[in-house]
N, C-alpha and C positions, 0 to 999 in steps of 0.2 A: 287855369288848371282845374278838375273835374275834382271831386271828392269820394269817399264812400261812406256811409252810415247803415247802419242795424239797430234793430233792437235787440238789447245786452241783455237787462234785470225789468223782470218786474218787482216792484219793493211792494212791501207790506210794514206797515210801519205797528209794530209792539211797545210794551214796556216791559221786558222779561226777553232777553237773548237767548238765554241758556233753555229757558222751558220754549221758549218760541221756535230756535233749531232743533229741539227734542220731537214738537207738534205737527213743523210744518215738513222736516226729515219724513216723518214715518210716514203722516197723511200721502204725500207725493214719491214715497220712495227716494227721497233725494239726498245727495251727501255731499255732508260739509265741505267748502274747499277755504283754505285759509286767504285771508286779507292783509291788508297790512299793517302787524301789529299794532301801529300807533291809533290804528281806527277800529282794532277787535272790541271796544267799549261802546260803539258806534254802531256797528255793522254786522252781520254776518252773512255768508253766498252761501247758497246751497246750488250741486248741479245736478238738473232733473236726466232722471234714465235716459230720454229719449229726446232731448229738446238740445238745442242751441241756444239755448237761451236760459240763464239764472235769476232764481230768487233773490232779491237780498233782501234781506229783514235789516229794520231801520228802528233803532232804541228811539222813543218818544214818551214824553211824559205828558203830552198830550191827550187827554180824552178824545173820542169817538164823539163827533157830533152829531151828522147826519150820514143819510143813504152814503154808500161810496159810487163814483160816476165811474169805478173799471171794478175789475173783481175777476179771481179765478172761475174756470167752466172745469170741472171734472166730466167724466163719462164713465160708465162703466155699464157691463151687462148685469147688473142687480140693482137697482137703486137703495132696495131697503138695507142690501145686505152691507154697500157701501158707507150709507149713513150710520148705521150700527156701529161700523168699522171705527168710524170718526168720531161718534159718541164717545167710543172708548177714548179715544186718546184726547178729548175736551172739548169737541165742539158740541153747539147745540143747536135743535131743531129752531130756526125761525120764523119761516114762510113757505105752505108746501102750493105751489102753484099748478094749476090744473085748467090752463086756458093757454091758445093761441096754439094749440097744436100739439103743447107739450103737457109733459105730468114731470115735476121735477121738484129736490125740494132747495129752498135756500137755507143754509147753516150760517151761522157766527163761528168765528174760531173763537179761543179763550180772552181777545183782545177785542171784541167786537166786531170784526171784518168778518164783513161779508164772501159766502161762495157757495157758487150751486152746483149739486148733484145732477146730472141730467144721463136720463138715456144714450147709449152709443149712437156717436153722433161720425165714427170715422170707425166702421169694422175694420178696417185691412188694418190700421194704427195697434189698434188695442188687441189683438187677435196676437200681436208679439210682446206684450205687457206679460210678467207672472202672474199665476193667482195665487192671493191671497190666500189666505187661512181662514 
């Protein structure tokens, strides 16, 4: 008998839930969808505007050791204006890359994860995104 499989969550693992759904809600436009209680200490989803696919933030007390081997890619048509964006709400500038093609920068979130800003990478996607403020 055949099966099927997807990919559900990409997780990001924090130590801080409540400020990590507040950071990684606004940065993505994304919104909470509830778990199941016994694991709300655990876990939290968020579902992005546009994807079939959720966040879930993963509580870890765990420090950050090295590079991450996956990582979100954002786009948007302003680079600077985007990372400003994010500034505000806790990340910070780590590595602005400007080889291979591209000019993009990479941020930390408040947890030390890694994600890059990069140039529109799919017009027709983001062309039905809102804008920002």
């Amino acid at each position: 008998m055949g099966h099927r499989s997807r990919l559900c969550h990409f997780v990001i693992d924090v130590s801080d839930l409540d400020r990590a759904t507040d950071f990684w809600g606004s940065a993505l436009d994304a919104v909470e969808e509830p778990v199941n209680p016994q694991s709300r200490h655990v876990y939290r989803r968020l579902r992005l505007p546009d994807s079939q696919i959720w966040v879930l933030l993963q509580a870890t007390s765990e420090e950050k050791r090295m590079k991450e081997r996956m990582h979100l890619d954002i786009e948007t048509d302003d680079v600077e204006a985007e990372v400003c964006r994010l500034e505000a709400l806790g990340a910070e500038r780590f590595d602005h890359q400007c080889e291979r093609g591209y000019d993009f920068w990479v941020l930390r979130d408040p947890w030390g994860n890694e994600f890059c800003v990069l140039q529109t990478e799919f017009p027709n996607l983001l062309a039905h995104r809102p804008v920002w403020d």
